[in-house]
VMD Tcl script that builds the backbone (N, CA, C; Angstrom):
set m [mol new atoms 492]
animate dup $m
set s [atomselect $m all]
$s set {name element resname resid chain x y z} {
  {N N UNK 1 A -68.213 -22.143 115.680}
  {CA C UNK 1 A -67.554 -21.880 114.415}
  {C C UNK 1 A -68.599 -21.792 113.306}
  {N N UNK 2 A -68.434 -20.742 112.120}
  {CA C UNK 2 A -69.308 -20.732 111.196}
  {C C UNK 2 A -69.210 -21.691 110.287}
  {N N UNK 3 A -70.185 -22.337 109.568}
  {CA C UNK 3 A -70.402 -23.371 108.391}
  {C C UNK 3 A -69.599 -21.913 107.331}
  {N N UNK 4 A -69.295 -23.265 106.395}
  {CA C UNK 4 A -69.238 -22.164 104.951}
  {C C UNK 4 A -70.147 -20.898 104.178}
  {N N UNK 5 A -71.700 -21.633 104.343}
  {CA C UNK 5 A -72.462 -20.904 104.018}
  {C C UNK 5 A -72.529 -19.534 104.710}
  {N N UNK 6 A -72.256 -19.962 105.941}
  {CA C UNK 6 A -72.757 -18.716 106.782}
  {C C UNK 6 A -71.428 -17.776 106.724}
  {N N UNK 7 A -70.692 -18.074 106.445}
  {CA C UNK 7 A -69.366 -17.214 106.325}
  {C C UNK 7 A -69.717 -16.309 104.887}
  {N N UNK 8 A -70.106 -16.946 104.390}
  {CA C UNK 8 A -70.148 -16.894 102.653}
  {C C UNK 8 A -70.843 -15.579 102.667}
  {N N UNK 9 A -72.053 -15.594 103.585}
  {CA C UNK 9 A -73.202 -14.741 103.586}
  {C C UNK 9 A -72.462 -13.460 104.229}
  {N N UNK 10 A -71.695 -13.624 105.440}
  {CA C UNK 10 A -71.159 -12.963 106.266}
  {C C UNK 10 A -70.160 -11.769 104.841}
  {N N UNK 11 A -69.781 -12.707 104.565}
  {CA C UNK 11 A -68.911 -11.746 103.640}
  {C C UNK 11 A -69.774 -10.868 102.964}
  {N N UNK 12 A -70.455 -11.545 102.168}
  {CA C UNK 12 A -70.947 -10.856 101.128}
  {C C UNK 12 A -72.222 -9.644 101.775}
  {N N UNK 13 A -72.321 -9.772 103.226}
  {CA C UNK 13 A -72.806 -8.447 103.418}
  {C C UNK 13 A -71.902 -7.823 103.759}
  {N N UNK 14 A -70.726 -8.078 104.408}
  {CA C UNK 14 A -69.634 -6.815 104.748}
  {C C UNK 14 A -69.158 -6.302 103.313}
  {N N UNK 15 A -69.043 -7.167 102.081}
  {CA C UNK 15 A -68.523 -6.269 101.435}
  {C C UNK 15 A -69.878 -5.611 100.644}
  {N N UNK 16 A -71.141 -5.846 100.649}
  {CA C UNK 16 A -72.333 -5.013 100.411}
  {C C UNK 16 A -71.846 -3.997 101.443}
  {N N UNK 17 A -71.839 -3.852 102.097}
  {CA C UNK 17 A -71.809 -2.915 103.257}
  {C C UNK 17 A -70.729 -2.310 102.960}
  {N N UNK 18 A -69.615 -2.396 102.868}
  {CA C UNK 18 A -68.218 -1.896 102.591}
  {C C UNK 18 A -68.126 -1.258 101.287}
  {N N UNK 19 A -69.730 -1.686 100.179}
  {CA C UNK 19 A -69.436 -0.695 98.902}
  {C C UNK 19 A -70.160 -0.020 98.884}
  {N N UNK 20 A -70.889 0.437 99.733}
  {CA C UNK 20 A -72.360 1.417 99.584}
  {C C UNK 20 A -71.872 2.645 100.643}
  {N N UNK 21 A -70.802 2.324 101.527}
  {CA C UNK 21 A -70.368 3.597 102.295}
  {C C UNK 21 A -69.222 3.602 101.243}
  {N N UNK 22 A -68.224 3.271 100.485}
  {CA C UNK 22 A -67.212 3.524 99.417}
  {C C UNK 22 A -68.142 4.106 98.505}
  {N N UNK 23 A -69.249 3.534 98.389}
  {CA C UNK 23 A -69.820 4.536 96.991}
  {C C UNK 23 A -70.361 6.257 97.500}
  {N N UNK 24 A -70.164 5.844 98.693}
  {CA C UNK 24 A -71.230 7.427 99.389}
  {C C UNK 24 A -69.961 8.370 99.487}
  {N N UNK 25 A -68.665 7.772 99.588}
  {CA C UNK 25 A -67.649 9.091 99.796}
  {C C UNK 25 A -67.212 9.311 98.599}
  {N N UNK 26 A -67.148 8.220 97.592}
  {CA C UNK 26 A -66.700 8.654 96.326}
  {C C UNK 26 A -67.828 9.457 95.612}
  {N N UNK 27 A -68.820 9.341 95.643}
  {CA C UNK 27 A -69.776 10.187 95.424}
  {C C UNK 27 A -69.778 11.342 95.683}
  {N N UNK 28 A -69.415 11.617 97.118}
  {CA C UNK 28 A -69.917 12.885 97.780}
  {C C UNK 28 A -68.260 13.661 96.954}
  {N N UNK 29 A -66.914 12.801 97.283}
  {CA C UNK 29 A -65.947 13.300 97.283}
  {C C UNK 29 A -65.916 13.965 96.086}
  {N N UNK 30 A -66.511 13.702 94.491}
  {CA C UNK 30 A -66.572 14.134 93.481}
  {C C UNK 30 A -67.184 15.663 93.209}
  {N N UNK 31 A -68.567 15.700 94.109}
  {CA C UNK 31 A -69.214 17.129 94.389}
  {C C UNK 31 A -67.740 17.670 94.916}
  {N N UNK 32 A -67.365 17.592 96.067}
  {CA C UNK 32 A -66.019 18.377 96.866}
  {C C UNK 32 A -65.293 18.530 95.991}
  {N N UNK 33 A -64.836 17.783 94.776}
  {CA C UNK 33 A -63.972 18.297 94.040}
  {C C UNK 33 A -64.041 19.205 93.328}
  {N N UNK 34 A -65.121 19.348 92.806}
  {CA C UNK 34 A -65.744 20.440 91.944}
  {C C UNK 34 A -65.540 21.582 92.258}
  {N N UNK 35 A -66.480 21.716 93.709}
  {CA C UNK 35 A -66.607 22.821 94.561}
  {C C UNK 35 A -65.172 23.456 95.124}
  {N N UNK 36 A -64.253 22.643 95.381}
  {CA C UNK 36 A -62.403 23.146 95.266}
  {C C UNK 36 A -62.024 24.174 94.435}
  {N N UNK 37 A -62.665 23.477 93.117}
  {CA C UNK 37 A -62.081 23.491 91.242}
  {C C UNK 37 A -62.864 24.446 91.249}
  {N N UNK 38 A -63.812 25.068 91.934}
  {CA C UNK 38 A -64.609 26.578 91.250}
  {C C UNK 38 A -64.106 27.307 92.654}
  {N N UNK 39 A -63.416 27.095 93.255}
  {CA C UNK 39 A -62.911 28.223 94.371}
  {C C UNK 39 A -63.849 28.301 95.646}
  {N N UNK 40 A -64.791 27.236 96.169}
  {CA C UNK 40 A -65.444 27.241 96.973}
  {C C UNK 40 A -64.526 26.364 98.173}
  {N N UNK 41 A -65.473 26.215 99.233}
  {CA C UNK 41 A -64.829 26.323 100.520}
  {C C UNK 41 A -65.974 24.342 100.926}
  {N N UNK 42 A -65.600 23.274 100.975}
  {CA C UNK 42 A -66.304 22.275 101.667}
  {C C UNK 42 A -65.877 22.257 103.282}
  {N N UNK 43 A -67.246 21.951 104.145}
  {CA C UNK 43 A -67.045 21.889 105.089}
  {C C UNK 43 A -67.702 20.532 105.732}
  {N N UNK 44 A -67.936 19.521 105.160}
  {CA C UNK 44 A -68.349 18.462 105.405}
  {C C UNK 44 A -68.748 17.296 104.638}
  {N N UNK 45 A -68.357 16.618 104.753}
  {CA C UNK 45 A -68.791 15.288 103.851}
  {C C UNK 45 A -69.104 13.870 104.557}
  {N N UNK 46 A -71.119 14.042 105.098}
  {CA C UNK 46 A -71.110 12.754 105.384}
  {C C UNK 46 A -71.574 11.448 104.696}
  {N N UNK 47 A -71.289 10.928 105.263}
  {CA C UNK 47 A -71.757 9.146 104.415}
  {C C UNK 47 A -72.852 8.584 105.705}
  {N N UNK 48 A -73.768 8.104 106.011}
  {CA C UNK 48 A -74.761 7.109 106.929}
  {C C UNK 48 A -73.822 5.889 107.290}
  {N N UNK 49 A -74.004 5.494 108.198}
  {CA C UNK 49 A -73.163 4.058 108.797}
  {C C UNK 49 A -73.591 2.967 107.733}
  {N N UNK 50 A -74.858 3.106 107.229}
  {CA C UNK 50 A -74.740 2.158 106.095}
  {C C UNK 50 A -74.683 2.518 105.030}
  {N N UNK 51 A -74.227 3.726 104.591}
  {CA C UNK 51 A -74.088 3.962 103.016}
  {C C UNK 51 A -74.886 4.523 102.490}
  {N N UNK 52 A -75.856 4.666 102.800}
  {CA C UNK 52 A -77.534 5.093 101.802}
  {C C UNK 52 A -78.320 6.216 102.010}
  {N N UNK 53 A -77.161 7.365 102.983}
  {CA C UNK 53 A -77.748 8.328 102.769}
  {C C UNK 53 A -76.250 9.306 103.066}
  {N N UNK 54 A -76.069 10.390 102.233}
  {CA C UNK 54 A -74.871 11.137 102.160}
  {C C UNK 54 A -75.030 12.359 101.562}
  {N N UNK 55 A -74.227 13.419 101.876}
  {CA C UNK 55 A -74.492 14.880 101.496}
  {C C UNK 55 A -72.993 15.482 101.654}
  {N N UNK 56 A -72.502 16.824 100.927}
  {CA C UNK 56 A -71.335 17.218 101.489}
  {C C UNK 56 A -71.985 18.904 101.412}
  {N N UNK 57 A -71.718 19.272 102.428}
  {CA C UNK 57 A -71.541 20.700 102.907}
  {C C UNK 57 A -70.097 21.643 102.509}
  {N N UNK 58 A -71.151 22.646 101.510}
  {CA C UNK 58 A -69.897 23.592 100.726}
  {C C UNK 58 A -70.558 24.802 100.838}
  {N N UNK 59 A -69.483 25.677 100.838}
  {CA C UNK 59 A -69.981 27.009 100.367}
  {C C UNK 59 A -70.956 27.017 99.183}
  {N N UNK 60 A -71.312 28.253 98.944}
  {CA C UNK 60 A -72.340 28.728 97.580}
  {C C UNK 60 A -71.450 28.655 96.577}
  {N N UNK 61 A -71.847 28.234 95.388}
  {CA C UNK 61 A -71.112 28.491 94.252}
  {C C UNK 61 A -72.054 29.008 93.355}
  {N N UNK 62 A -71.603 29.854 92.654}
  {CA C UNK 62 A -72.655 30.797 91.711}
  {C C UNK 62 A -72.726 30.323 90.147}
  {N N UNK 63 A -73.654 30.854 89.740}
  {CA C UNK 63 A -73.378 30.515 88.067}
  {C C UNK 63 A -74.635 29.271 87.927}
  {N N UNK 64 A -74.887 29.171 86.852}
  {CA C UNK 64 A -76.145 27.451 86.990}
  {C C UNK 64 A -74.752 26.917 86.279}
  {N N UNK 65 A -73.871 27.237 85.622}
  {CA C UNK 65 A -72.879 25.956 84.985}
  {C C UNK 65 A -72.175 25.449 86.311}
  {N N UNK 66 A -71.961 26.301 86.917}
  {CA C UNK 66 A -70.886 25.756 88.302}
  {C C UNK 66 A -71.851 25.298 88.854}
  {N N UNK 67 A -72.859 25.388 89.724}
  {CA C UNK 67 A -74.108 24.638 90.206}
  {C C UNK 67 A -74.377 23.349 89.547}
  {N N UNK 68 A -74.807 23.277 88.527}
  {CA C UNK 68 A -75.020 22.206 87.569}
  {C C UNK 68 A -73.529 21.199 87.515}
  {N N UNK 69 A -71.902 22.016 87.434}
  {CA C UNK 69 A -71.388 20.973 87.390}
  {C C UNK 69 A -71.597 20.410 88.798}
  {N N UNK 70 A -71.495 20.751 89.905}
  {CA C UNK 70 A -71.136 20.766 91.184}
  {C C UNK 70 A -72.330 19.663 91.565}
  {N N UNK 71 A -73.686 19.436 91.315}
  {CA C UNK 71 A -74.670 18.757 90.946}
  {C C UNK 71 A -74.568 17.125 90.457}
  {N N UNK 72 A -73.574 17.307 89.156}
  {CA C UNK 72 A -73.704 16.204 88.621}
  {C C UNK 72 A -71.986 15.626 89.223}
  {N N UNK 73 A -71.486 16.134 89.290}
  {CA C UNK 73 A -70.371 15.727 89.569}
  {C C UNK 73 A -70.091 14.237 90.525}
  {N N UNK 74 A -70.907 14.157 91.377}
  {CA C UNK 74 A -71.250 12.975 92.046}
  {C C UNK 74 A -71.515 11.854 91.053}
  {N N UNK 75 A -72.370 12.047 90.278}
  {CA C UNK 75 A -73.229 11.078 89.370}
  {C C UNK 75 A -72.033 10.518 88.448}
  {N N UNK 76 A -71.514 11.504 87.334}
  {CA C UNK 76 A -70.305 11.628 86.705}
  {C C UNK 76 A -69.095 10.499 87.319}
  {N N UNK 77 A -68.855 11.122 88.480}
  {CA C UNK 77 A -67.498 10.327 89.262}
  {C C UNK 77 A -67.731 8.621 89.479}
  {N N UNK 78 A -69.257 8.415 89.650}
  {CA C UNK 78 A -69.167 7.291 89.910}
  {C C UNK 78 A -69.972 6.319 88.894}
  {N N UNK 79 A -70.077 7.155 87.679}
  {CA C UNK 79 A -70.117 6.785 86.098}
  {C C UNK 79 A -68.935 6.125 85.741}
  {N N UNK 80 A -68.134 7.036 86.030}
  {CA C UNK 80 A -66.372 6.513 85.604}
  {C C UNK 80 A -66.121 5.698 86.340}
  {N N UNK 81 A -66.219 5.343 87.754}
  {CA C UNK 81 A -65.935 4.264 88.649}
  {C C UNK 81 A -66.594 3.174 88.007}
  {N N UNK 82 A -67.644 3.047 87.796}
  {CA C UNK 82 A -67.830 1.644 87.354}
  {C C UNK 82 A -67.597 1.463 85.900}
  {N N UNK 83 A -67.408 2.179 85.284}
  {CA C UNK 83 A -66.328 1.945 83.665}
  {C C UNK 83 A -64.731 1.269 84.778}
  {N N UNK 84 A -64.079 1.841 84.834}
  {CA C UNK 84 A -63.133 1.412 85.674}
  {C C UNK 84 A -62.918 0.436 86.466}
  {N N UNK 85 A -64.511 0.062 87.472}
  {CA C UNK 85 A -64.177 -1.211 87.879}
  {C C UNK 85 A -64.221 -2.342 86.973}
  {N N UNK 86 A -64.818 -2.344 85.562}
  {CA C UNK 86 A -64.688 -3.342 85.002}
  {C C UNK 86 A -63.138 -3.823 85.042}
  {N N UNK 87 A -62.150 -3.406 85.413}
  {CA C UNK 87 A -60.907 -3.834 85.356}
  {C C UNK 87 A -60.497 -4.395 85.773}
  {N N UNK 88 A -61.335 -4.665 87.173}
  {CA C UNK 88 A -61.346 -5.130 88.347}
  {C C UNK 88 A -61.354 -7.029 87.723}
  {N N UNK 89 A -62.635 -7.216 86.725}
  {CA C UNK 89 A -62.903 -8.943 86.585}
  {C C UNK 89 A -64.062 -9.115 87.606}
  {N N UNK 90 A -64.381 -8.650 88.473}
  {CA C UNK 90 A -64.969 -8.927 89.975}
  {C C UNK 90 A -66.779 -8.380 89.392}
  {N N UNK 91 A -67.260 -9.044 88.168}
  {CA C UNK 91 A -68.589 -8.368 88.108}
  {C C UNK 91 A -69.288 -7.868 88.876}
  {N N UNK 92 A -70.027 -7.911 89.917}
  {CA C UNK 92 A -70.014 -7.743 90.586}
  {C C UNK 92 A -70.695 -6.243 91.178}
  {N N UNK 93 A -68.525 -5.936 91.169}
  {CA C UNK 93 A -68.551 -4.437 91.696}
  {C C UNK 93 A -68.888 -3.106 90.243}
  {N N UNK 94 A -68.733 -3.666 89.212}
  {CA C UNK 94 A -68.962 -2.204 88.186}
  {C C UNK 94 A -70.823 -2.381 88.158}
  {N N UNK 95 A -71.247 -3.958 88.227}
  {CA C UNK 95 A -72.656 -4.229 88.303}
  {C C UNK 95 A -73.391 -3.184 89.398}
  {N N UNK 96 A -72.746 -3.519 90.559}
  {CA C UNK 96 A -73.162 -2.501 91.678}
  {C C UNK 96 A -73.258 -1.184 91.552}
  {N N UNK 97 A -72.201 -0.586 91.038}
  {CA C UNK 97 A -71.716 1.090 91.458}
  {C C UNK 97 A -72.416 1.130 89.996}
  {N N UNK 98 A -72.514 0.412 88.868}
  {CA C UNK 98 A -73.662 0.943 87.231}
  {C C UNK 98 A -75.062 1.124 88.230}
  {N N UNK 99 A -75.522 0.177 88.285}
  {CA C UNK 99 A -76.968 0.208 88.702}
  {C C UNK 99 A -77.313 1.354 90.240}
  {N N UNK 100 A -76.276 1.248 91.177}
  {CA C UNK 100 A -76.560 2.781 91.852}
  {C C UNK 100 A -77.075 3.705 90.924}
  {N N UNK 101 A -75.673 4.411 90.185}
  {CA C UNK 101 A -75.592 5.519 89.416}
  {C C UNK 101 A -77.273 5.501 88.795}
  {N N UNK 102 A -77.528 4.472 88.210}
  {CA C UNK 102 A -78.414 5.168 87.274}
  {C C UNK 102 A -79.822 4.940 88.151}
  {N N UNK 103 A -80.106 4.373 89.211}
  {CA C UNK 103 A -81.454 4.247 90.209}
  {C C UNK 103 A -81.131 6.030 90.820}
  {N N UNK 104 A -79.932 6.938 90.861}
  {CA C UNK 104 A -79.765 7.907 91.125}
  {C C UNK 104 A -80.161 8.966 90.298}
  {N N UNK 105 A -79.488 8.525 88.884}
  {CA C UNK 105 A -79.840 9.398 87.814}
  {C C UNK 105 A -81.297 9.621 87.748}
  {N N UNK 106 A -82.073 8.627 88.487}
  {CA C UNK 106 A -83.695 8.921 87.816}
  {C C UNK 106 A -84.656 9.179 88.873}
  {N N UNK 107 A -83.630 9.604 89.820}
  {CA C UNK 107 A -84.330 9.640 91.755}
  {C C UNK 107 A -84.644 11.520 91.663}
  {N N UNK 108 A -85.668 11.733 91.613}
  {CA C UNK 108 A -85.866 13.105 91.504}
  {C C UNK 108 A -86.615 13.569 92.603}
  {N N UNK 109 A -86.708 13.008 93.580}
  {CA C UNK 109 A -86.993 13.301 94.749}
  {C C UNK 109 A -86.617 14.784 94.792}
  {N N UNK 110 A -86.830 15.554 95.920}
  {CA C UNK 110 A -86.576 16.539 96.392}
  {C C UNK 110 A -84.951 16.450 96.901}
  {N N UNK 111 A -84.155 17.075 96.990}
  {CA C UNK 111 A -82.919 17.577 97.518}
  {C C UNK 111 A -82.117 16.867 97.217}
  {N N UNK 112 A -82.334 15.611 96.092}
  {CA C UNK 112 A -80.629 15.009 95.302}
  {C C UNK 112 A -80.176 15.780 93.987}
  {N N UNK 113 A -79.445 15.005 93.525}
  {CA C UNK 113 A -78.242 15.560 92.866}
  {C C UNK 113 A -79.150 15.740 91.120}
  {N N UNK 114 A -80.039 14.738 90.967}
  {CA C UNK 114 A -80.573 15.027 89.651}
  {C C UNK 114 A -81.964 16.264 89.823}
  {N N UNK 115 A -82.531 16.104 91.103}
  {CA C UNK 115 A -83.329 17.133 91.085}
  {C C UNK 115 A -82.987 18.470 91.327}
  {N N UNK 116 A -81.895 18.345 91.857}
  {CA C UNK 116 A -81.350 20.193 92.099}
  {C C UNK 116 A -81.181 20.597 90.580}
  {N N UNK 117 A -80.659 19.635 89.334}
  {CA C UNK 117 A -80.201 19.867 88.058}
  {C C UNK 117 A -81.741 20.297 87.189}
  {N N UNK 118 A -82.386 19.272 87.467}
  {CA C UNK 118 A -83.759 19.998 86.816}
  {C C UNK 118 A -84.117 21.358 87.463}
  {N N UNK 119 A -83.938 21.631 88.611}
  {CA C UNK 119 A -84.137 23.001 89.048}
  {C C UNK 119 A -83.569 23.963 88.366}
  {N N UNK 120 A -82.709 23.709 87.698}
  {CA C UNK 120 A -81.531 24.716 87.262}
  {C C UNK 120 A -81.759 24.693 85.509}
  {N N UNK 121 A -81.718 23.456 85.205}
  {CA C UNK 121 A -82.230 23.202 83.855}
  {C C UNK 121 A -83.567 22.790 83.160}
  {N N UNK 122 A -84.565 22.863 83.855}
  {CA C UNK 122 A -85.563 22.172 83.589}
  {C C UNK 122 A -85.686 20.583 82.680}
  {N N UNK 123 A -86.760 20.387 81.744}
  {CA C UNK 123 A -86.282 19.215 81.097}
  {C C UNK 123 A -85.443 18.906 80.721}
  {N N UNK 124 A -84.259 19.760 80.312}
  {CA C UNK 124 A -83.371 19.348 79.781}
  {C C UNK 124 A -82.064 18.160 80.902}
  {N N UNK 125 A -82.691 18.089 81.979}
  {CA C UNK 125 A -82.243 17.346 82.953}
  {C C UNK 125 A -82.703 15.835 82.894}
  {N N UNK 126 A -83.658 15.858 81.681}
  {CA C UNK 126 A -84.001 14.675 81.309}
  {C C UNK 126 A -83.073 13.973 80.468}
  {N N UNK 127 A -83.080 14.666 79.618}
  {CA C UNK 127 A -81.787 14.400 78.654}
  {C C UNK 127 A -80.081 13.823 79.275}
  {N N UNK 128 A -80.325 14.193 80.392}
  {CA C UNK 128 A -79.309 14.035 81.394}
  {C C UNK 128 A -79.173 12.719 81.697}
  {N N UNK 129 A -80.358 12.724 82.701}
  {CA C UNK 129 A -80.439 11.407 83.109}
  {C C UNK 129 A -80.779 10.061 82.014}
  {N N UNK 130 A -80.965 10.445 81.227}
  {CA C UNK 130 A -81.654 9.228 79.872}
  {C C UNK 130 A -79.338 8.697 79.415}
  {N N UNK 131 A -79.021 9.704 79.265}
  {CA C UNK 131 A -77.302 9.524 79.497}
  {C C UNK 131 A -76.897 8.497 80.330}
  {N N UNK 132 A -76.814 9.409 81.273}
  {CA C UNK 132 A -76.413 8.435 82.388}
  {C C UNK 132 A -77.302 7.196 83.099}
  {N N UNK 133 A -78.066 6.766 82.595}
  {CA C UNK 133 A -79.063 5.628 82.699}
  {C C UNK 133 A -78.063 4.667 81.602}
  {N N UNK 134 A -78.352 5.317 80.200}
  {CA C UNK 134 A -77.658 4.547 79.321}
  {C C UNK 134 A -76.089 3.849 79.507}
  {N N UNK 135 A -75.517 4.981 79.787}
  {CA C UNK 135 A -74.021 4.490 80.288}
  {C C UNK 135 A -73.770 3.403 81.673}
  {N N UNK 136 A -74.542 3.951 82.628}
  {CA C UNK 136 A -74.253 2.920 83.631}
  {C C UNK 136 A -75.160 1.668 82.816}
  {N N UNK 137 A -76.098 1.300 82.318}
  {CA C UNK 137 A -76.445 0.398 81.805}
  {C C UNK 137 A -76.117 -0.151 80.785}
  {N N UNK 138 A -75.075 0.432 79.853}
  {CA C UNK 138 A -73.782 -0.447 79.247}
  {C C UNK 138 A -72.966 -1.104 79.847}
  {N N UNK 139 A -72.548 -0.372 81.201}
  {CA C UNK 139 A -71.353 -0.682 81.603}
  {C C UNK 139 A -71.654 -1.884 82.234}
  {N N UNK 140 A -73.188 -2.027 83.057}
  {CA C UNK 140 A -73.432 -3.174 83.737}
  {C C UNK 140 A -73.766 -4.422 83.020}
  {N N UNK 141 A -73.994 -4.257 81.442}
  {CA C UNK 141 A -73.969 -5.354 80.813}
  {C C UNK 141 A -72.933 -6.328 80.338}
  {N N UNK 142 A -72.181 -5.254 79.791}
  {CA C UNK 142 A -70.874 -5.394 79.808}
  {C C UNK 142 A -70.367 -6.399 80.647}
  {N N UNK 143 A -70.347 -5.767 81.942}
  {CA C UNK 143 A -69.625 -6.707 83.073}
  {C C UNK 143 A -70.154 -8.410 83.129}
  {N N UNK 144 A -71.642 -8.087 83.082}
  {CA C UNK 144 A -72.553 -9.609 82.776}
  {C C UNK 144 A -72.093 -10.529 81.784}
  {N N UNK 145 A -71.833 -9.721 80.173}
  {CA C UNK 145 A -71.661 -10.188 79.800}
  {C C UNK 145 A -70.190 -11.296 79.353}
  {N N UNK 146 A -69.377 -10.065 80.369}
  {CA C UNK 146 A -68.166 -11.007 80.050}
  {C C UNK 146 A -67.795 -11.873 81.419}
  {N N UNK 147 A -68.491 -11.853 82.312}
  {CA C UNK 147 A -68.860 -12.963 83.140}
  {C C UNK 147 A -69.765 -14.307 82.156}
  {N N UNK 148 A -70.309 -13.675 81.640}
  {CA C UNK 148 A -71.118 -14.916 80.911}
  {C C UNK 148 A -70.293 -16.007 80.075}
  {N N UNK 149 A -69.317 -15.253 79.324}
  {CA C UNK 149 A -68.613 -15.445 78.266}
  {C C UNK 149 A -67.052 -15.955 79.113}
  {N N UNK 150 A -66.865 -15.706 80.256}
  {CA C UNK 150 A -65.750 -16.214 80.922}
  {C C UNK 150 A -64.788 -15.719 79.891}
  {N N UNK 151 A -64.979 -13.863 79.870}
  {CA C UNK 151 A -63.774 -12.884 79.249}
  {C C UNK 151 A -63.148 -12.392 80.462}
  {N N UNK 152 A -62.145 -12.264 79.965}
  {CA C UNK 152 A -61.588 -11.005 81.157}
  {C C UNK 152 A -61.380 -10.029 80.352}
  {N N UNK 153 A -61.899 -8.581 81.293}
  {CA C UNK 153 A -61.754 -7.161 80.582}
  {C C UNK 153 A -60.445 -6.509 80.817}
  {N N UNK 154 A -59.797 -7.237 81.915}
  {CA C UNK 154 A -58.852 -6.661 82.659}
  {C C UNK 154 A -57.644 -6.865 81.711}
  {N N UNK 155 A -56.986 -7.809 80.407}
  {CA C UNK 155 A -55.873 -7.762 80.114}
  {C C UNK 155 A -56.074 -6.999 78.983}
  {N N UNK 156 A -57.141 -7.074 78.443}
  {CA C UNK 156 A -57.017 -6.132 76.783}
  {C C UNK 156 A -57.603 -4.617 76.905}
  {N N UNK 157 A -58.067 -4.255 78.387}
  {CA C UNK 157 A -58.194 -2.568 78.767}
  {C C UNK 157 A -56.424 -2.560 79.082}
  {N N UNK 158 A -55.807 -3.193 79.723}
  {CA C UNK 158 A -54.397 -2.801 80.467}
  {C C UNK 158 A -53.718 -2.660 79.180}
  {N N UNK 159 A -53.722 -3.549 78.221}
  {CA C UNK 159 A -52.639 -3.722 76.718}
  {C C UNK 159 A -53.074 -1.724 75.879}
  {N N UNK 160 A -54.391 -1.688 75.667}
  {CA C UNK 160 A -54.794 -0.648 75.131}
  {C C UNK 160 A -54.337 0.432 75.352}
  {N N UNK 161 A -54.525 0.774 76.905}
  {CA C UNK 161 A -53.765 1.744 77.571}
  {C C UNK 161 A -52.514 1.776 77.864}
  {N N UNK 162 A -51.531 0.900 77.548}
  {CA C UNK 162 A -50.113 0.775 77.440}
  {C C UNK 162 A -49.564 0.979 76.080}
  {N N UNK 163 A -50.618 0.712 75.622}
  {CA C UNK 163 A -50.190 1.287 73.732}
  {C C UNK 163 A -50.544 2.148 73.286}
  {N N UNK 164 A -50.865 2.959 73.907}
  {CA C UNK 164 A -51.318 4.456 73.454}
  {C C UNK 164 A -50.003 5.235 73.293}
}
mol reanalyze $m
mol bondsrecalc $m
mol representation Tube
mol addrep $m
């Protein structure tokens, strides 16, 4: 039988593990949406057994705006996911899916999602990523901070959006 600790640990890699393949389809799934939304054709969307490496296979889409959205669209989708998980209370998870996003936003490696955009836009893909650095790095403070402060974000986002 496991001690506490070791359970403790147990968890907290299945659900490490359980958010890094959730972040790879919501990721990828956001490109696919795009590529739908401009009349293209997806024919694959994988995720790695552990999460950390993912791609989706689509037809061509033409244009650098449709390219470019189709590009960021990944990045974007899971910008808003972790605005959103703050709703959650569970720091945690918007901490996680902020700090992906923006170790992504600034990964210019060859064949991801911010370097295909500089291909298309040149510096101005800087400007991009300096964005989305900023935003996921609000959002992850945010979450810290109202862990710190023992707030919950979750009843006065729900009241806001019910009073609209």
């Amino acid at each position: 039988m496991l001690k506490n600790g070791a359970l403790t640990i147990l968890a907290f890699v299945f659900i490490l593990w359980a958010a890094n393949i959730s972040y790879g389809y919501i990721h990828e799934a956001g490109h696919a949406l795009v590529v739908k939304s401009l009349g293209g054709q997806v024919y694959e969307i994988y995720v790695n057994p552990l999460g950390t490496d993912a791609y989706t296979l689509h037809s061509y889409v033409s244009g650098i705006i449709g390219s470019v959205s189709v590009e960021m669209a990944g990045l974007v989708v899971t910008t808003l996911l972790a605005f959103f998980a703050l709703i959650s209370d569970y720091a945690p998870l918007p901490v996680f899916v902020a700090l992906r996003t923006a170790i992504y936003a600034l990964n210019y490696a060859p064949g991801t999602d911010i370097y295909e955009v500089h291909q298309l836009l040149g510096n101005a893909s800087l400007l991009i990523s300096a964005i989305l650095v900023f935003l996921n790095l609000a959002c992850a403070i945010i979450a810290v901070r109202a862990k710190i402060k023992n707030v919950s974000l979750r009843k006065p986002v729900l009241e806001r959006l019910l009073h609209l």
